[in-house]
C-alpha positions in Angstrom: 69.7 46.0 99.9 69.4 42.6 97.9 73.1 42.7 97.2 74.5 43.2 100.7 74.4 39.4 101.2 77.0 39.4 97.9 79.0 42.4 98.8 79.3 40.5 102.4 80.7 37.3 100.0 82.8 39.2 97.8 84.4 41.1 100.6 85.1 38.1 102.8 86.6 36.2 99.7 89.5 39.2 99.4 90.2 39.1 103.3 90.5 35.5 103.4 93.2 35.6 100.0 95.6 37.7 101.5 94.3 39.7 104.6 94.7 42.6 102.4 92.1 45.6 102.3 88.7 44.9 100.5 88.3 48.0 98.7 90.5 50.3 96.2 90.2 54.0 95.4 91.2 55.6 92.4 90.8 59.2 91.6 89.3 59.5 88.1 87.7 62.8 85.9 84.3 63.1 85.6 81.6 65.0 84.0 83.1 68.5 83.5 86.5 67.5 84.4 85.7 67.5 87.9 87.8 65.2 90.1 86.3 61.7 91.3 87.1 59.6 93.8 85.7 56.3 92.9 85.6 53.0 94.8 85.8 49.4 93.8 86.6 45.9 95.4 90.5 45.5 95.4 91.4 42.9 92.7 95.1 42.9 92.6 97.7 42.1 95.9 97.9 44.8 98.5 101.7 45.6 97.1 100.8 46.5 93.3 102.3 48.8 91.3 99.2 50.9 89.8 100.8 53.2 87.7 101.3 49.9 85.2 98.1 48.4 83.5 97.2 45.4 83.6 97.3 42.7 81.5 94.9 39.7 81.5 97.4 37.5 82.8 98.6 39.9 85.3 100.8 37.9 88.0 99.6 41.0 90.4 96.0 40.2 89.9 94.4 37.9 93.0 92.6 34.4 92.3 89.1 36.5 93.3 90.4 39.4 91.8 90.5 37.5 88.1 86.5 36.2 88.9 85.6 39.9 90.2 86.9 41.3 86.7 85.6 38.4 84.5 82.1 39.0 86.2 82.3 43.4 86.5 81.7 42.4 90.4 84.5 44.4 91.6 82.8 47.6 90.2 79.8 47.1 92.2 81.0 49.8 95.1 80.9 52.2 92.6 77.2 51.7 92.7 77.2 54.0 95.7 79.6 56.7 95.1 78.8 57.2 91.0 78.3 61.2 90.4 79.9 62.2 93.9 83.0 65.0 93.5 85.9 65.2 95.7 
């Protein structure tokens, strides 16, 4: 509950770059090799190629993007769906 006041920041901050959506999900493994779905605040343009890592001076990642990974903010969704199987 204390955070919704940033979540409300951070997700008006990727709107207002590019009018792209706020959140990314990635399927991922977890415990047991059990499929994941896992969600995170988007930090690269709405067009990216994901199959390609990125770099730290990755031309795909946003201006917010680059403070959301410098500061692990964009992993803050995952606060709610940690543990949860597909």
């Amino acid at each position: 509950m204390l955070s919704a006041p940033r979540w409300g920041l951070i997700a008006l901050a990727i709107k207002l770059e590019d009018g792209g959506p706020v959140f990314f999900r990635q399927e991922r493994w977890g415990r047991g090799q059990r499929p994941m779905r896992v969600y995170k605040f988007r930090t690269m343009i709405p067009t990216a190629d994901r199959s390609v890592q990125a770099t730290a001076e990755d031309p795909r990642i946003t201006k917010v993007g680059r403070v959301l990974r410098a500061t692990a903010l964009d992993e803050m969704p995952q606060l709610l769906t940690s543990g949860r199987a597909t």
